[in-house]
Structures are given as C-alpha cells and as structure tokens.
C-alpha positions in Angstrom: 23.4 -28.3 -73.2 25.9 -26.1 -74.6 26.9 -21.7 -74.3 28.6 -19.9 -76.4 31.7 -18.5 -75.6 34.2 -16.3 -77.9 36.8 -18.4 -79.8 39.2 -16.7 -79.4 39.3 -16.4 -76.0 38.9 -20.3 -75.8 41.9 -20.9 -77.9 44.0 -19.3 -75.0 46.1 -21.8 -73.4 44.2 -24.2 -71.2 45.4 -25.1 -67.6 44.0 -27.0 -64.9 44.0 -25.6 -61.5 47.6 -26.0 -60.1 48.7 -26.4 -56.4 48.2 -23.0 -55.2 50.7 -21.4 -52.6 49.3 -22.9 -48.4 48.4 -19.8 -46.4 50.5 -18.6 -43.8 50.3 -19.5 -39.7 48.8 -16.7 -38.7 46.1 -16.5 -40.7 45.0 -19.8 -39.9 45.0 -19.3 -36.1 45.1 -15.9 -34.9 41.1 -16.2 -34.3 41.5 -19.9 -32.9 44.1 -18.6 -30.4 42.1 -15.9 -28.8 40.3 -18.9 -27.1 43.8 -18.8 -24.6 41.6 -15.5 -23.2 38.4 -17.5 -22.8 39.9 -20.3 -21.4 41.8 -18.6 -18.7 38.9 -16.3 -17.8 37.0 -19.7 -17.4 39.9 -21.4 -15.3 40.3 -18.0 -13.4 36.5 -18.1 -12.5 36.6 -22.3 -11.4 39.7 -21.6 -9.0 37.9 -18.8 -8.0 34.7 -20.2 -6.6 36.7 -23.8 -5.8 39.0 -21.3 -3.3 36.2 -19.6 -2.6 37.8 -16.3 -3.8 35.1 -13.3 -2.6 35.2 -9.7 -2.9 35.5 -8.3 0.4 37.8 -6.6 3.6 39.3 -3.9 2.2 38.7 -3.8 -1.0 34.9 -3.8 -0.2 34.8 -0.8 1.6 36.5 1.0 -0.6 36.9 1.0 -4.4 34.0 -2.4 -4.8 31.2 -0.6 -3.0 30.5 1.0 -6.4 29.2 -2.4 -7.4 26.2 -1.4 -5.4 26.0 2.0 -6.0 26.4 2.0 -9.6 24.7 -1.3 -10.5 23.4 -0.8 -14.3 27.0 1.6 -15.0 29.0 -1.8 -14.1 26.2 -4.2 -15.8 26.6 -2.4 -18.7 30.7 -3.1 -18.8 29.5 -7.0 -18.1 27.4 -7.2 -20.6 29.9 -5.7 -23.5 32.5 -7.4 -21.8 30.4 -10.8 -22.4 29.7 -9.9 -25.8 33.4 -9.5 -26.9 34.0 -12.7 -25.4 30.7 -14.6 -27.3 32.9 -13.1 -30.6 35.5 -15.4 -29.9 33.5 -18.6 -29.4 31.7 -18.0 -32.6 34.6 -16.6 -34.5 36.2 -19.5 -33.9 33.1 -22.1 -35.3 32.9 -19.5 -38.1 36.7 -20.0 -39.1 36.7 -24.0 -38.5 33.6 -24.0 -41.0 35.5 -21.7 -43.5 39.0 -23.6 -43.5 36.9 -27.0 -43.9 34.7 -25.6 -46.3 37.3 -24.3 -48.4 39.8 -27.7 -47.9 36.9 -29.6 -48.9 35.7 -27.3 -52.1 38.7 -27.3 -53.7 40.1 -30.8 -53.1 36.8 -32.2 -54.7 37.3 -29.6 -57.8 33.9 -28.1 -58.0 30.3 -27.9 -56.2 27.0 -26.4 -57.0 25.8 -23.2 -56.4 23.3 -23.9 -53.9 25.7 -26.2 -51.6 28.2 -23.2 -52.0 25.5 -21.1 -50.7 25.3 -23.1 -47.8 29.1 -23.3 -46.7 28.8 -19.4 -47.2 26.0 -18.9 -45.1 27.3 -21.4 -42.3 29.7 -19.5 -41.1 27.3 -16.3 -40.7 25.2 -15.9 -38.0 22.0 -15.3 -39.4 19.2 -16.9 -41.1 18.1 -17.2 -44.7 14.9 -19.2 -45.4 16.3 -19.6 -49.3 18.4 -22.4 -48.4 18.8 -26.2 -47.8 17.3 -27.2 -44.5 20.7 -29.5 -44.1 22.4 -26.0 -44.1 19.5 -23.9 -42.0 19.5 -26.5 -38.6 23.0 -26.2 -38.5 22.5 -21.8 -39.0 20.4 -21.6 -36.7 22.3 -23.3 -33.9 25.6 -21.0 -34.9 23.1 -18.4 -35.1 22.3 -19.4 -30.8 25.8 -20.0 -30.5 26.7 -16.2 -29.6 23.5 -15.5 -27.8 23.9 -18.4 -25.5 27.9 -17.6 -25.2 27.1 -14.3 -24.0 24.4 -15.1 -21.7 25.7 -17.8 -19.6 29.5 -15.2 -19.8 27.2 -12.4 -18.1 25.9 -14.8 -15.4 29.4 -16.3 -14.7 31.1 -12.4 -14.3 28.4 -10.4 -12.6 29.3 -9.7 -9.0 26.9 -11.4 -7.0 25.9 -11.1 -3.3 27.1 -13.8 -0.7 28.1 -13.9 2.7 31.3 -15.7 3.9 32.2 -15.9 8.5 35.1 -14.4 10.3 36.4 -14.3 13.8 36.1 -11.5 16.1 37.3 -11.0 19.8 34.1 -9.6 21.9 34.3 -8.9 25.3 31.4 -9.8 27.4 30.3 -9.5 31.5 32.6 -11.6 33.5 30.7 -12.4 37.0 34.3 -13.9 38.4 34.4 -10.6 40.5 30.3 -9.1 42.2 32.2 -7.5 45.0 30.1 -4.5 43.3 26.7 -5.8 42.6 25.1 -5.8 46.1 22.0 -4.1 47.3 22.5 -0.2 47.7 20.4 2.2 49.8 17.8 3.9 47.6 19.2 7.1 49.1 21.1 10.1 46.3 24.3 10.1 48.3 24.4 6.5 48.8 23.8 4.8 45.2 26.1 2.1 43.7 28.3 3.2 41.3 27.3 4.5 38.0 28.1 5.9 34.5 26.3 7.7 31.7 27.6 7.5 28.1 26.3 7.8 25.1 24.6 4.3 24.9 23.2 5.0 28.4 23.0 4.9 32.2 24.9 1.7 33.6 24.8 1.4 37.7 24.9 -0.8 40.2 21.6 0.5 41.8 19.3 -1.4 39.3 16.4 -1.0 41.2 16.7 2.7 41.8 17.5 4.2 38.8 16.3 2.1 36.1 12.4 2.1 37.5 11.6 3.5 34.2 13.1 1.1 32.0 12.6 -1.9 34.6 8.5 -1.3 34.5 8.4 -1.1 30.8 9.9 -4.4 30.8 7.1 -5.6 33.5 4.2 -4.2 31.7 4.5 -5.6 28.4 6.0 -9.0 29.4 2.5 -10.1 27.7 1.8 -9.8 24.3 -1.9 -9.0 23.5 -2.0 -11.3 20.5 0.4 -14.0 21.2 3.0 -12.8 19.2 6.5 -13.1 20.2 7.5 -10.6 22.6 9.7 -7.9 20.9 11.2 -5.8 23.5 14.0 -2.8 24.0 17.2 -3.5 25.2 17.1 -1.3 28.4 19.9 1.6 27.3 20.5 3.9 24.2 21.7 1.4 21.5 18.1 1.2 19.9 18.5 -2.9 19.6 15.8 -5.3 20.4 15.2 -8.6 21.8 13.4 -11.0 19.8 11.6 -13.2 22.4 12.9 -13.7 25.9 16.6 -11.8 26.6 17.5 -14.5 29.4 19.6 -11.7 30.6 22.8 -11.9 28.4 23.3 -9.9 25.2 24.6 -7.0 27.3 27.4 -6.0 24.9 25.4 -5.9 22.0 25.9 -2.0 20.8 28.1 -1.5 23.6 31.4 -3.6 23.3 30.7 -4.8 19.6 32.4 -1.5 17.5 35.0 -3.6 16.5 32.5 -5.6 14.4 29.4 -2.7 14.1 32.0 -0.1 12.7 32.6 -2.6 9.7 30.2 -1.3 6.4 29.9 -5.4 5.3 28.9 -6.6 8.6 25.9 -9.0 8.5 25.1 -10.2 11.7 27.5 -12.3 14.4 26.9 -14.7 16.9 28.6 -15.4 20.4 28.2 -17.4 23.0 28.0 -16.5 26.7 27.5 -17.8 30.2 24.6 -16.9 32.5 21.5 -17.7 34.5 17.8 -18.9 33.1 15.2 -17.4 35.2 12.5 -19.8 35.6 9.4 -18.5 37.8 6.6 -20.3 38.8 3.6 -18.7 40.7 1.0 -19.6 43.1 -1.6 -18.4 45.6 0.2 -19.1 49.5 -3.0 -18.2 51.9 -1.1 -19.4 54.7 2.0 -17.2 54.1 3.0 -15.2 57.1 3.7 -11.7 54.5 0.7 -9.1 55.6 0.3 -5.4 55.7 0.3 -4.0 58.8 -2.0 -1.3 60.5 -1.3 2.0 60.2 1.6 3.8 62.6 2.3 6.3 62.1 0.4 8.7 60.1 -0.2 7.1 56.6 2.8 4.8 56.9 2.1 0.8 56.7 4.5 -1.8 57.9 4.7 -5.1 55.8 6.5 -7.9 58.1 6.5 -12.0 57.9 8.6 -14.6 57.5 9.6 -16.3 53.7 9.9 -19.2 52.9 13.7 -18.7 52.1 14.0 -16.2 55.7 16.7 -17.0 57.8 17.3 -15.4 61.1 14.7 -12.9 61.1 11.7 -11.7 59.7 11.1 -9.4 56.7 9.9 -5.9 57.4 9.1 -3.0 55.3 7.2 0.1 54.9 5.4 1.7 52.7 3.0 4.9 52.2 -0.3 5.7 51.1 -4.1 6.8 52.7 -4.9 3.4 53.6 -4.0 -0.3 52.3 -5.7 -0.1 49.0 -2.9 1.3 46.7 -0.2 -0.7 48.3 1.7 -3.9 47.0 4.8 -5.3 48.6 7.1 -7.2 48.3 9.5 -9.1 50.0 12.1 -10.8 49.5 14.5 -12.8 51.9 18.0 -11.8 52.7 19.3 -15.6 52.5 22.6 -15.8 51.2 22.1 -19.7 51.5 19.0 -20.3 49.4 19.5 -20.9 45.7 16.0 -20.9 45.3 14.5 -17.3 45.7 11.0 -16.5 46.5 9.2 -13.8 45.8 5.9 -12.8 47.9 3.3 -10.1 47.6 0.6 -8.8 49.4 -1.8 -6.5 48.4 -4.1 -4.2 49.3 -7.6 -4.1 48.2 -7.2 -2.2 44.5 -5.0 -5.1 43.9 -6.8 -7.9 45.5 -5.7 -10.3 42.8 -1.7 -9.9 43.5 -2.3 -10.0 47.6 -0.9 -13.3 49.4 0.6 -14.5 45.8 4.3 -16.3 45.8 6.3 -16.7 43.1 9.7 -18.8 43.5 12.4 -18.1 41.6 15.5 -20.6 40.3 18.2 -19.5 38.4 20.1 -22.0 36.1 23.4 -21.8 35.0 23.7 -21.8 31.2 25.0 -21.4 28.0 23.6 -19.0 25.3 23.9 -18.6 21.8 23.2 -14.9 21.1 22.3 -13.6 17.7 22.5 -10.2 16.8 21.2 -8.5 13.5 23.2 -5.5 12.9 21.4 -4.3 10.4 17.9 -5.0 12.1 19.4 -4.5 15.4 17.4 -7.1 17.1 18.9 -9.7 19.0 18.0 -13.3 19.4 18.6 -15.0 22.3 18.9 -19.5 22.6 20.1 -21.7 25.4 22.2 -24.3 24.5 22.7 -26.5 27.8 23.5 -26.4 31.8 26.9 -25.3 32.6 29.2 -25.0 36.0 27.6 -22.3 38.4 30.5 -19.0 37.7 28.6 -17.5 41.2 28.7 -20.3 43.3 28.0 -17.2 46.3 24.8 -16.8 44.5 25.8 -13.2 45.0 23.9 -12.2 41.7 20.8 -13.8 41.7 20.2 -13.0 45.6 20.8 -9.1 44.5 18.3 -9.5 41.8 15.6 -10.6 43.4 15.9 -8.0 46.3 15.5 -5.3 43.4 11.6 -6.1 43.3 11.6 -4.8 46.7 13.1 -1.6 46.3 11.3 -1.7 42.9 7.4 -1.8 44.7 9.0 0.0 47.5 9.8 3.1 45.8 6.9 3.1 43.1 4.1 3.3 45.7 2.4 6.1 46.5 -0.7 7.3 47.7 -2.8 6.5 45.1 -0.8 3.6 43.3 1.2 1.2 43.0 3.2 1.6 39.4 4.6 -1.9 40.0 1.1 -3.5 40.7 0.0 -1.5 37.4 2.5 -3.5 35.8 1.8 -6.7 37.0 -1.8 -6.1 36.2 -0.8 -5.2 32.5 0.8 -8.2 32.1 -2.5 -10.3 33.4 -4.9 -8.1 31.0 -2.6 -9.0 28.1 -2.7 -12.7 29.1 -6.1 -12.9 29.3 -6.4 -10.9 25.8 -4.3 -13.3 24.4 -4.7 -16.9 25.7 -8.1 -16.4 27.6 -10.4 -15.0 25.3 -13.3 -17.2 26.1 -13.2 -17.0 29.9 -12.6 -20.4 30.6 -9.0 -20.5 32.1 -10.2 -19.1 35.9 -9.3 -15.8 36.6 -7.1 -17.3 39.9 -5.0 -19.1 37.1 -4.9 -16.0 34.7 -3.6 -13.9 37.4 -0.9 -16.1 37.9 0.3 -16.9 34.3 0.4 -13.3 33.5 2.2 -13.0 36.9 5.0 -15.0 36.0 5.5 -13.4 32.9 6.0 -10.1 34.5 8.1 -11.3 37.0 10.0 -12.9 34.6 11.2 -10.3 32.0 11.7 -8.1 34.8 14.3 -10.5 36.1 16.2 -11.2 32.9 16.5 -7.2 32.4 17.6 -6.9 35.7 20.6 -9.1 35.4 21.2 -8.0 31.5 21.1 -4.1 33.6 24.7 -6.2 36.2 25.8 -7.5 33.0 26.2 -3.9 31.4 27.1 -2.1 34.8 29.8 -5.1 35.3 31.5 -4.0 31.5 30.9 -0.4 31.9 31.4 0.7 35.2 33.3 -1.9 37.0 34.7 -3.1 33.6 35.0 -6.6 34.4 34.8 -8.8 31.2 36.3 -11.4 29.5 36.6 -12.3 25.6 34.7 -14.4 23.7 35.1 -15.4 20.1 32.5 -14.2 17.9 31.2 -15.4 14.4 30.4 -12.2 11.9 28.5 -13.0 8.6 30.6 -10.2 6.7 28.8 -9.2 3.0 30.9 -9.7 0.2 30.4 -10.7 -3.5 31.3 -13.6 -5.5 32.0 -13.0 -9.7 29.0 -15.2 -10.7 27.1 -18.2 -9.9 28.4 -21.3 -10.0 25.8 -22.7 -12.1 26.6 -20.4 -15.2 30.4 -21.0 -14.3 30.4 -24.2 -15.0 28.2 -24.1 -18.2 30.4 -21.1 -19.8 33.6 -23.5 -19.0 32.1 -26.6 -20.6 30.8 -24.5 -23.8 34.3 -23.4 -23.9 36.0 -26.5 -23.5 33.4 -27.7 -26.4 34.9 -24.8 -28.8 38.2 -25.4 -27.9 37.2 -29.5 -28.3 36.4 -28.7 -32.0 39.2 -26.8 -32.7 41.2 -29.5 -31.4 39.5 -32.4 -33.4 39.5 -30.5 -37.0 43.5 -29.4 -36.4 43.9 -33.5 -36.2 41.8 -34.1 -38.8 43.4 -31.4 -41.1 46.5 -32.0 -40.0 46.7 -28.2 -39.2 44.5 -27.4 -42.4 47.4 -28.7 -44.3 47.2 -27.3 -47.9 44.5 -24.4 -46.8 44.4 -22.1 -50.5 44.5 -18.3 -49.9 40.9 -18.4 -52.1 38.2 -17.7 -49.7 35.0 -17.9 -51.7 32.9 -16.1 -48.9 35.3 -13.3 -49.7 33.0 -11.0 -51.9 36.1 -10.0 -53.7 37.8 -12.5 -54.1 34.3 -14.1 -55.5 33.6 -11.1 -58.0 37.1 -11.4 -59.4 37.2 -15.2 -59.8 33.6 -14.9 -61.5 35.1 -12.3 -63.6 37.8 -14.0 -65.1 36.2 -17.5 -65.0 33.4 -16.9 -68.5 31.9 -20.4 -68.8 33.0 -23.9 -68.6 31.8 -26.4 -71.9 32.0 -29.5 -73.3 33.2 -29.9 -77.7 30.6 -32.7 -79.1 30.9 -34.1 -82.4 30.5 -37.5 -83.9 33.0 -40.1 -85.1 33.3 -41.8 -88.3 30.3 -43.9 -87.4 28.2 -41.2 -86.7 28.0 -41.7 -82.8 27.6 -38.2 -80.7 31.0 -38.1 -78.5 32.7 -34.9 -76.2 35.7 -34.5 -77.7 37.0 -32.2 -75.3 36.7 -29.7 -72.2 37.8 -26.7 -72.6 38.8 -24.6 -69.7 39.6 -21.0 -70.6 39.5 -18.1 -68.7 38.7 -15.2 -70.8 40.2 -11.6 -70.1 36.7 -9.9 -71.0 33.4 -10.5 -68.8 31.0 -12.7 -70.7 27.5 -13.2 -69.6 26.2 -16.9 -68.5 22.7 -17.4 -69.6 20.3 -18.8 -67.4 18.7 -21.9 -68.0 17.3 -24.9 -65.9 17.2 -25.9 -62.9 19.7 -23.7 -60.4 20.7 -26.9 -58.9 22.5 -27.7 -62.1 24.8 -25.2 -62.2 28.3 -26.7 -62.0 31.4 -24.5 -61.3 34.8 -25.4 -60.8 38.5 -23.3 -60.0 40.8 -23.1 -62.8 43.9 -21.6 -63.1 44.9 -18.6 -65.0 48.8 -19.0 -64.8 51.4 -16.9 -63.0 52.0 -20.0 -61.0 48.8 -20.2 -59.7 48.2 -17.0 -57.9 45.2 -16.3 -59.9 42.5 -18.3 -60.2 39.3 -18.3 -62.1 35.6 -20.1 -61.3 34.2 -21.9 -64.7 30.5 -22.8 -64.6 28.9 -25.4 -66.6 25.2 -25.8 -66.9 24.4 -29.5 -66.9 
C-alpha cells in the first residue's frame, strides 16, 4: 500500500530519531516517593497496636470524646483522609506503567495503535470495553487497586472501641477491729452509732434501724420464676446484686469515687475477705423454744434452751391479743459456738414456721466481686476458704442475734412483718420449684425458709461492713482491676492488609528501579500526554515506502522516507486498524522535537 504525501515536503532532510535528552530526578520520583507517607503511617499503625498504643486517660476525657459525639463529622475526615492516601498507591502503579511503557515504546521504535491504546489506558483507572482483553484484566485490577487501597486504609484509621485494665487502690471493711459491732438496746437513746450521708444510713444497730431494708431482703429471697435473684444493695447508691451478695461488696458506690468519677470506667473487680452464710433448716419437735402464757396483759414470754445456750436459758417477750400473730426468735448468747442456730416458734397464723430450726455456719472466704458501673449491678463469686480474720466470732454471733430484735420489734398485735416475710419467701418457692405439689408442704416450708434466712444474713453483715467504713472507718486497701474504655486506630485485621498492599507497591517500585536501572534513558515524550500526542501527530504526516523495479524488472523498496512535514496532511483510512504502524522520528534541533510517522501496512 502506498499514501500520498507532498514532495516537497518529503524532500526535506530526513533524520532518524536521535537520543533525546533523559528526564530529570524529580520527575521520575516525586510520585514514587510519597509512598515514604504511606509507609510510615503503616509502620506507625503496626508499632501502634504491637505496643498496644490506645487512646485514653487524659486525652479521652477531654479533646477524644468527640470521637463519640461526633462520629460521622470524624468519619467523614477518615474517609478523605483514606482516599488521599489510595492516590498514592495507585499513582504510583500508574507512573511505573507509564515510565515502562514509554522505555519500552521507544527502545523498540514503533508499535501499533491498538497496543498504544492499551499502555494509555493502563495507567487510567477506568474501563473501556474497546480494547484488548490482555489490556482490560490488567484495567480492571488497577481499576480495584484504589477502591481496595482506600477501604482496607479507612478500616486501619478509624478509632475503634476497646477496653485495656489498670490498677486502683479501694478501701474495703477491715473486721481486724468489732469492738463496735455488738448487740445495742433497741431503745432511741441507746442505739449504736450511726451516720446518714448521701448514699445512706450506716449504724451499728442493724437490726433496729434497717427493718425496712432488712425485710425487703427477707421477702423476696425467692424468685417466683426461678430466675436469678436481683436484689438492692441496702443504701442510696441504686447498685444491685446479681445473685447472692455473700455479704461483701460494701464499698461499691461508697468508697469506689476514685474509680466511678472516671467518664471511661467500665467495670472493676476486687477481691475481699468475708464469711459464706450457709443455712440449713429443719423441723426440731423436741426443741425446748415455746410461747408462754399470757402475764401480763397481752404480753407473752418466749423461754427455752438452744442448742448453742450456755449458762442460761433464752427469754423474750413479745405482744399481741393472743399467740396467733406471734413468731419468735431466739438466738443463743454463746460466744463459744461457731455454729449458730436459729429457732422459731410460732403461733397459730404461722403454724408452718412454729418449732422450726435453722443452723447457721459462717465460712471464712475469699470473694471476687464484680461491679458494672455502668449497669450498677454487682456480681458476687467465692474463690476459696481463707484464715478466720474474727477468730472471736464477734461478727457472726452479732448477726445472728439481729433476727431477734428483728421479730422482736416487727410484731404486733395483729402480725408478725418478719413471719410475713418468711412466708413470702415459701409462696415464691413453691411458685417456682413446686408447681405440681409434689415436694410436701413440710419440705417447701423449709427450703423457702432458708432462703429467707439467708439473704437476710448476708445483708446484715454487708449492713457491719458499710457501718465498719463509714462510721467507725475501719478499712484496709485492696487493689482493684478497672476495665477503663478507650479506643484503638483500627483493627488489626485491616492493619495488617493495608501494610502488606503497601509493602507490595513499594515491592514493585523497588523491582522496576532494578530492572530500569532507575528508568535509565526515560524520553521527556509522554504519549498519554494529549499534547504532546496532538503535536507529534501534527508534525509527523505519514511514513512510506519508494517501490520501483530494477533492471530486470523485479518490484524492490528503494527507500523509506521519513519526513516530517511543517503542514498537517491527512492519513487516509484503510484496512484493518491493527495495521496501522507508527514510529517517533526526529525533526532536528537536537532532538527536542519529535514527530510520530504512521505507515499503513
């Protein structure tokens, strides 16, 4: 095939394409350099969660709480943040494609159009269906290149939420000193010592002025559904017990501002000494503890020996029109039994409780107790025997003689709020774990019993724990574990995958600056430089081949001329695209200026 182009514009002087001048450092690798930024962000963000580096103390509760309060604001600043850093990555492909594009098109002289159209489109993320599928796989993944930078760069940076543990000092009861807890007339002028604060009344007469909080305890000891017992912590701090107390916790909302005052506080955990009630209930016909006859007016004695009685006999009295509405208690005086027992009789409205015993052993242990700030419930486990801190059994003796002034006091002529109680606790039992009547009602009686007699004793001694730290302010530290909130830039997952994409990138850039030696001989001509490529075309015309024949007659090219003509001079289209040869040529001025020749094969 053969064009046309104006002779004398072909018979200007013919060069081939000379060694053009290299282009300079810079623009080589400012783009590859901005991966330094990338990589260090990356680094930053390994050391970070290696170190476990969080966002917390101070600047938490200050300046870093807006990370929760203005969530999409700083999401927002992630996300842009993400997609700056995504430029780099595939900035970086895009240049490495360009500088081996353009080394490799002109140190092999020429291409075709639709290969050129390729190495174009490479370096631009999007697609075009118009090309070579050898070029489109390779689009498409530069094409996912940015999205996927940016995506796993948002999960590395945004703030997430974690928890990390510190050490606090909390000061709990200390029972080294009961000179204080001992059993105080039920008299005004002659109660134990007390204070009222804010998070409550805290005294030393348990049994006197607590009734209120002491018989809510008792009552619902029994869950009606057999659901863990949730329960109020017998003051003003609002927390509650999950399950059984045990009697410890007493600080919870009391000593703990140290850890409550802090904004990022979780939870915390501490350990502390003290007794496990364990009661067990039975039916004692035989036992010498019976409601007297009436002397004098409307006033009933209650006398017999205990089990645990030494020296003399208990005696009581109590009020009412006749025996019905009574139940009393009575407990021994003993300071030598570590075993306490607890018996009742009963008048006829509470026929179930009369001539029922309940003994009553106190274990020295170790608790772990939980406490959910935010929740403010508490959660109370034992975790093993210990050394007995009372050996005087001072505590558990005072205890136990609270039921005493407990029924005592809350019987009147009509009732007995402490049998009420009890009673409560046995409906609930039933309700809950005798709902086809075939546990006997003896046996009923008695579970239900024991759980009222139970969570009445472990408030009691959590009520001496609080008196002990707020009134007679004996206490002792303990080291406490607080979950504190904080936040942690990103997951690890997405760390990790942002550092290896990066190290990937930077792997290429690497591997092509070996192989190039530094793009060694890089030509300022860019050819996906639309000017550059409009310029070129315009000075390049049209590249041909001379044919004539020799003295025999055979057809040979005599020459190829290369010519860059100085007026535009339209190619005519013909064939296959695919054939479409061009080539750089040179138009002189020591090859500053080039020109693209195309030759239609």
């Amino acid at each position: 095939m053969r064009q046309t182009i104006h002779e004398s514009e072909a018979s200007m002087t013919v060069s081939t394409a000379g060694s053009p001048k290299e282009v300079g450092f810079w623009e080589k690798w400012t783009i590859p350099l901005c991966l330094i930024i990338t990589t260090a962000l990356s680094s930053v963000l390994i050391v970070a969660h290696s170190l476990r580096w969080t966002v917390n103390g101070s600047w938490y509760e200050s300046s870093f709480a807006t990370i929760t309060s203005k969530r999409a604001a700083i999401q927002s600043g992630i996300q842009l943040l993400a997609a700056l850093l995504a430029l780099i990555h595939t900035s970086t492909v895009a240049v490495l494609i360009q500088h081996g594009s353009r080394l490799a098109f002109f140190n092999s002289g020429g291409s075709t159009t639709q290969n050129l159209k390729g190495w174009m489109n490479l370096g631009i993320p999007r697609l075009r269906w118009d090309i070579r599928l050898r070029f489109l796989l390779p689009i498409i993944a530069f094409s996912g290149l940015g999205l996927i930078s940016s995506a796993l760069r948002v999960g590395a940076m945004t703030p997430v939420s974690s928890t990390i543990v510190e050490q606090e000092i909390l000061r709990v009861p200390s029972f080294k000193n009961t000179t204080l807890i001992k059993e105080y007339p039920s008299e005004i002028s002659r109660a134990g010592p007390s204070t009222t604060t804010k998070q409550g009344l805290f005294t030393y007469s348990v049994g006197v002025k607590l009734l209120g909080s002491l018989i809510a305890s008792g009552s619902s000891a029994t869950t009606s559904d057999g659901s863990v017992r949730r329960h109020a912590k017998i003051d003003n701090t609002q927390y509650i017990y999950e399950g059984r107390s045990y009697g410890v916790g007493s600080s919870v909302g009391i000593q703990d501002t140290a850890i409550t005052n802090r904004t990022s506080a979780v939870d915390y955990s501490f350990h502390e000494d003290g007794y496990l009630p364990q009661v067990q209930c039975s039916y004692n016909r035989s036992m010498d503890f019976v409601i007297g006859r009436e002397f004098p007016s409307r006033i009933f004695g209650v006398s017999g020996w205990l089990p645990d009685s030494v020296g003399s006999q208990q005696y009581s009295e109590y009020v009412g029109h006749s025996t019905d509405a009574i139940v009393a208690v009575g407990v021994a005086h003993s300071p030598e039994s570590i075993r306490r027992y607890v018996s009742i009789a009963a008048g006829k409205s509470y026929l179930a409780l009369n001539a029922t015993q309940c003994t009553v052993d106190f274990t020295p242990t170790r608790f772990n107790v939980s406490v959910g700030i935010r929740g403010r419930n508490i959660t109370v486990i034992p975790e093993g025997q210990i050394d007995d801190f009372d050996s005087q059994r001072n505590l558990t003796r005072t205890v136990v003689r609270q039921f005493e002034l407990i029924s005592n006091d809350l019987t009147n002529f009509y009732e007995s709020i402490l049998g009420n109680a009890f009673l409560s606790s046995i409906t609930a039992w039933n309700i809950s774990s005798n709902e086809n009547g075939t546990v006997p009602e003896a046996e009923a009686t008695l579970r239900g019993l024991e759980n009222a007699v139970t969570a009445m004793t472990e408030s009691i001694l959590a009520a001496y724990g609080a008196a002990q730290l707020m009134v007679g302010n004996f206490s002792e530290e303990r080291e406490a574990s607080v979950t504190i909130g904080v936040f942690v830039i990103g997951e690890i997952v997405y760390v990790v995958a942002i550092a290896i994409l990066n190290a990937l990138v930077l792997l290429a850039v690497v591997v092509e600056t070996i192989r190039t030696r530094g793009w060694k001989g890089l030509p300022p001509f860019d050819f996906s430089d639309p000017e550059w490529l409009i310029t070129a075309s315009f000075r390049g015309g049209e590249l041909s081949h001379t044919w004539n024949r020799d003295a025999e007659g055979i057809l040979v090219a005599q020459s190829t001329i290369k010519g860059p003509v100085s007026s535009y001079t339209p190619i005519d289209q013909r064939g296959d695209e695919d054939q479409h040869h061009f080539e750089v040529i040179s138009e002189g001025e020591g090859g500053r200026r080039v020109a693209l020749m195309l030759q239609s094969r």
